[in-house]
VOPAGU-2260 file (C-alpha; in pm, 1 decimal, decimal comma):
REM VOPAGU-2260
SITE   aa  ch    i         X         Y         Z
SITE  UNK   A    0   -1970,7    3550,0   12136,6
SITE  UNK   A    1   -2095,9    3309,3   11887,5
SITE  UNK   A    2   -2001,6    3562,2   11577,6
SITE  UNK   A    3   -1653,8    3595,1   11720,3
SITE  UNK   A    4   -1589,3    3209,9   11766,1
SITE  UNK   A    5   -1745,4    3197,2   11385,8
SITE  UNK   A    6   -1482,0    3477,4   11277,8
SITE  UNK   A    7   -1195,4    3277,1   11458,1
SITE  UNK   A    8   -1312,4    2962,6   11272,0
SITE  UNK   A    9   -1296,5    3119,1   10960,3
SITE  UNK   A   10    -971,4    3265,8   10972,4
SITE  UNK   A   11    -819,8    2951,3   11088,9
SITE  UNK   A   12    -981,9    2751,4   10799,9
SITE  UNK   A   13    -838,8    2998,6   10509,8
SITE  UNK   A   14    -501,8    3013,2   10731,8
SITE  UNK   A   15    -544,2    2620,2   10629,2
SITE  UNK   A   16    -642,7    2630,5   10287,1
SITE  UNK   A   17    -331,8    2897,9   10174,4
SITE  UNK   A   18     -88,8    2668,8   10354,2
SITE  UNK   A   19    -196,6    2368,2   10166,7
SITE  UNK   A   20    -274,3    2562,8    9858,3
SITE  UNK   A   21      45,0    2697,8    9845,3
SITE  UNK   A   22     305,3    2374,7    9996,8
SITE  UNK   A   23     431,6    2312,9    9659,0
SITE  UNK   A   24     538,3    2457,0    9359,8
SITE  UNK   A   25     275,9    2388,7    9047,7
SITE  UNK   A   26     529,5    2346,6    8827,1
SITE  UNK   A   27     818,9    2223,7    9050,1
SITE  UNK   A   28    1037,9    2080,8    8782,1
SITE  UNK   A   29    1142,7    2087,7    8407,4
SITE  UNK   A   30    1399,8    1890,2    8214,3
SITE  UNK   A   31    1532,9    2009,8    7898,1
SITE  UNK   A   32    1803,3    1859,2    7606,6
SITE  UNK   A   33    1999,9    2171,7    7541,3
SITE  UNK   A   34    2218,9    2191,9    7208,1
SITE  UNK   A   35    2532,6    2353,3    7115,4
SITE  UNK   A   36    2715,3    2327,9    7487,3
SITE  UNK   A   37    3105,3    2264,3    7432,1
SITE  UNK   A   38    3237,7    2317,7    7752,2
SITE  UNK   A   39    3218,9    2413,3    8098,7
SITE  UNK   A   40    3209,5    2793,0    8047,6
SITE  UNK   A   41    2849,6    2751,0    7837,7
SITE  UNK   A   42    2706,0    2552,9    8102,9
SITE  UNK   A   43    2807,5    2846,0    8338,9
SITE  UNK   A   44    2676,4    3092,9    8109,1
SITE  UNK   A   45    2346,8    2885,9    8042,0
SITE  UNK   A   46    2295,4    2857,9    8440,3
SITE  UNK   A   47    2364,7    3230,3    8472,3
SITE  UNK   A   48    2069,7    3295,7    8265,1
SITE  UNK   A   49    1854,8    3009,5    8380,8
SITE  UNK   A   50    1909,4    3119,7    8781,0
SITE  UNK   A   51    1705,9    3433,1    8651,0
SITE  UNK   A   52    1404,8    3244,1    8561,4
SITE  UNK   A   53    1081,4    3298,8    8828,6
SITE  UNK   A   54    1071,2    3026,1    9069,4
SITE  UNK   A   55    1421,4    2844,0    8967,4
SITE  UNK   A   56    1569,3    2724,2    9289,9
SITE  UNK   A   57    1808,8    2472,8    9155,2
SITE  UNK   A   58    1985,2    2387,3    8814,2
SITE  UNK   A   59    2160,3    2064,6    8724,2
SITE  UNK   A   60    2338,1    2047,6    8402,2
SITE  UNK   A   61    2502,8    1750,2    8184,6
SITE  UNK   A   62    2720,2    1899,0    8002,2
SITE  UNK   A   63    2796,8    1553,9    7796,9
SITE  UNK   A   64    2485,0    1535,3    7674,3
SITE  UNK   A   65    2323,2    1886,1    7748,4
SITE  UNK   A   66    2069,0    1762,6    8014,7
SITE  UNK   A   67    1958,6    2023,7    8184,6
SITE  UNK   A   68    1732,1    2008,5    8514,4
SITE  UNK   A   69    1528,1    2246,1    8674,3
SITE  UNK   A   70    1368,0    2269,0    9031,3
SITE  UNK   A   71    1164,6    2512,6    9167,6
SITE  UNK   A   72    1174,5    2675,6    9470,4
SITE  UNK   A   73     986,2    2554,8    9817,7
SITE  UNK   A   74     578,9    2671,0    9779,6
SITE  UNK   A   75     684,4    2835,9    9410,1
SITE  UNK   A   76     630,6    2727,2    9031,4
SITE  UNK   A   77     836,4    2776,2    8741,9
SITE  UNK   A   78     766,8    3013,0    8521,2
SITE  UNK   A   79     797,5    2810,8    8204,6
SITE  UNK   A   80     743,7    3104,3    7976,0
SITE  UNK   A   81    1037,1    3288,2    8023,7
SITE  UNK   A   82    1262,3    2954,5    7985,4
SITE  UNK   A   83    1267,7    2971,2    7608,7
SITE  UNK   A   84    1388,0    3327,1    7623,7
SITE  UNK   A   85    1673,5    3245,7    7893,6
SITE  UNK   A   86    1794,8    2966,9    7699,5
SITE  UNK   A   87    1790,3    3183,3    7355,3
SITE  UNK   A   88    1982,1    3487,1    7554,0
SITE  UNK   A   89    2175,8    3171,1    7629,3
SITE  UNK   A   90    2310,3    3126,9    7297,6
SITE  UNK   A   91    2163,4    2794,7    7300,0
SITE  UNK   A   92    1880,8    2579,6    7192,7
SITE  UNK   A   93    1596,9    2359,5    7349,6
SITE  UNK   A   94    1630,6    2042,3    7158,7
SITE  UNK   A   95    1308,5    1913,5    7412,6
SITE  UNK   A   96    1147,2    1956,2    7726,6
SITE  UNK   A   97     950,3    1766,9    7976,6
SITE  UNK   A   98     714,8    1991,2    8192,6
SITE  UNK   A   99     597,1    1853,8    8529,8
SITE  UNK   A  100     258,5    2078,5    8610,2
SITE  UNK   A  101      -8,7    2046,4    8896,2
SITE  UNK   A  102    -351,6    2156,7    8808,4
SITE  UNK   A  103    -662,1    2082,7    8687,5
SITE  UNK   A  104    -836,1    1953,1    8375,6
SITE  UNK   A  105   -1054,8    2184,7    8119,1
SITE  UNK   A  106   -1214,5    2023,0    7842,1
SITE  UNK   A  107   -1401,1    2291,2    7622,1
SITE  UNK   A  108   -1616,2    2329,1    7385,0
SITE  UNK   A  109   -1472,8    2124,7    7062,8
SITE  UNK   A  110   -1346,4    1860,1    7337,6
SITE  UNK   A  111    -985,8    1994,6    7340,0
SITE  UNK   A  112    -841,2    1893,8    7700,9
SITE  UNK   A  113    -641,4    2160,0    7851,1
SITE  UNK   A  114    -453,3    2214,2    8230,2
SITE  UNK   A  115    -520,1    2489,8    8410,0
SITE  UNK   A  116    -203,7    2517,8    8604,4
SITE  UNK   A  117    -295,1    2592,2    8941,4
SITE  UNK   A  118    -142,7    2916,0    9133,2
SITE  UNK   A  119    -133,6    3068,3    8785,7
SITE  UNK   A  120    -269,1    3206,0    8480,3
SITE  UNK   A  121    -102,0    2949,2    8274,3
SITE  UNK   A  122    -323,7    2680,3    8076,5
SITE  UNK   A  123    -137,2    2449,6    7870,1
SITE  UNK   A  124    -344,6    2250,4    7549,8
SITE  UNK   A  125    -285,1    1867,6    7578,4
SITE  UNK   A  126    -165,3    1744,7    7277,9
SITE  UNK   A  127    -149,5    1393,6    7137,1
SITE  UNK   A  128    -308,3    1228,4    7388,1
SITE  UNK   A  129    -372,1     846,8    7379,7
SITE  UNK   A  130    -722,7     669,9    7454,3
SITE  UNK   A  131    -652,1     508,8    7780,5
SITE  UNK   A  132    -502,0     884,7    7866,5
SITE  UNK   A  133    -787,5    1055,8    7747,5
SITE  UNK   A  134   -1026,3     878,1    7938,3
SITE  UNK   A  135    -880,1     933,7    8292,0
SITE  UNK   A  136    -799,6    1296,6    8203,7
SITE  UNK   A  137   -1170,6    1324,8    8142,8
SITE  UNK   A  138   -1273,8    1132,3    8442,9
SITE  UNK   A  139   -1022,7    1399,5    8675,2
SITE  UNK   A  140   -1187,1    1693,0    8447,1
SITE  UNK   A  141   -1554,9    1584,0    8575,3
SITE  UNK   A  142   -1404,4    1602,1    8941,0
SITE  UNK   A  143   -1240,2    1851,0    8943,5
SITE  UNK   A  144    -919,0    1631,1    9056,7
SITE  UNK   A  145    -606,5    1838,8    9112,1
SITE  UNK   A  146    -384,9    1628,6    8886,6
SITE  UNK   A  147      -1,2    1668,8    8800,6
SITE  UNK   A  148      67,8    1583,7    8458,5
SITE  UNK   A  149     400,4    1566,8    8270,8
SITE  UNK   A  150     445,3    1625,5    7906,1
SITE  UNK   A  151     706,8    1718,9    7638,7
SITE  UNK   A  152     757,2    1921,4    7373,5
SITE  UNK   A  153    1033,9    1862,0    7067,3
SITE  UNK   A  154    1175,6    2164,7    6991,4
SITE  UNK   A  155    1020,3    2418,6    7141,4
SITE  UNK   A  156     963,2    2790,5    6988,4
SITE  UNK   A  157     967,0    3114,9    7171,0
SITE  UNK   A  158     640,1    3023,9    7357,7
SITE  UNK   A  159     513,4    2683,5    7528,6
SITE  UNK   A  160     145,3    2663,8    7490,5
SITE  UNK   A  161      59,4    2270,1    7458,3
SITE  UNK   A  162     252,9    1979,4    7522,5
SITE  UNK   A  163     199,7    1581,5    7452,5
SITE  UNK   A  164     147,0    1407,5    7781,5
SITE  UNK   A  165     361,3    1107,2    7876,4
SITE  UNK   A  166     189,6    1049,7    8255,5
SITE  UNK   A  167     -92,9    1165,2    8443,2
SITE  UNK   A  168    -159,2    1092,0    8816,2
SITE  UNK   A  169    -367,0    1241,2    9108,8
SITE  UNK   A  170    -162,4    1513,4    9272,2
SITE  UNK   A  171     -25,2    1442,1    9621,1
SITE  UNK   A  172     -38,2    1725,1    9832,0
């Protein structure tokens, strides 16, 4: 009796920790400055390739001044890597991009600071990071704080592997 009750327990805790784990998206939202858009029809043709990017639920774009926001879908995260790609395919170019990410803090061995987005294999180095910065991110490192941080990058390449942080904060879940 007692191992079934213990059994029951169990499965009702990890029934818990998934649906917390996974009630939102780990990167839920990224805002790029696109360049060469002219006119409607490149905005539809940048959103048709966008739409096909893992986890995109929505897309807003400003076509004035080539604003361009993604949101992810309920529980999901963006797949950032494949945005450079979809916006090359495009015919277009990232002039920047701000990355909201949940996850947590590494700091290795030469004292680089790095997030481990959760959900994912993606780990992103933190670049250009300012004292005050520095010094929570290390604090939510030794907890082990699940953190969401938001950074940029000017002019991106074919891969996004570090980006400067503007704002860190605990994550709410």
């Amino acid at each position: 009796m007692r191992s079934k009750r213990l059994t029951w327990i169990t499965v009702f805790v990890l029934a818990v920790l998934v649906s917390v784990t996974s009630s939102y998206a780990r990167v839920p939202g990224v805002t790029m400055v696109i360049k060469g858009m002219s006119c409607p029809f490149c905005a539809f043709g940048l959103e048709k390739k966008l739409k096909k990017v893992e986890g995109v639920k929505s897309i807003k774009i400003t076509l004035k001044t080539g604003k361009t926001v993604l949101s992810a879908e309920d529980g999901k995260s963006i797949n950032v890597s494949q945005i450079p790609k979809a916006v090359k395919d495009a015919g277009f170019t990232i002039d920047s991009i701000e990355i909201t990410a949940v996850g947590t803090i590494i700091i290795d061995d030469q004292k680089e600071m790095s997030l481990q987005v959760d959900g994912t294999s993606d780990t992103y180095r933190l670049t250009e990071v300012k004292n005050p910065v520095k010094k929570r991110l290390r604090s939510f490192a030794k907890s082990k704080t699940i953190v969401e941080v938001i950074g940029s990058i000017q002019k991106p390449g074919d891969s996004i592997t570090s980006f400067t942080v503007l704002r860190v904060s605990e994550a709410s879940a």
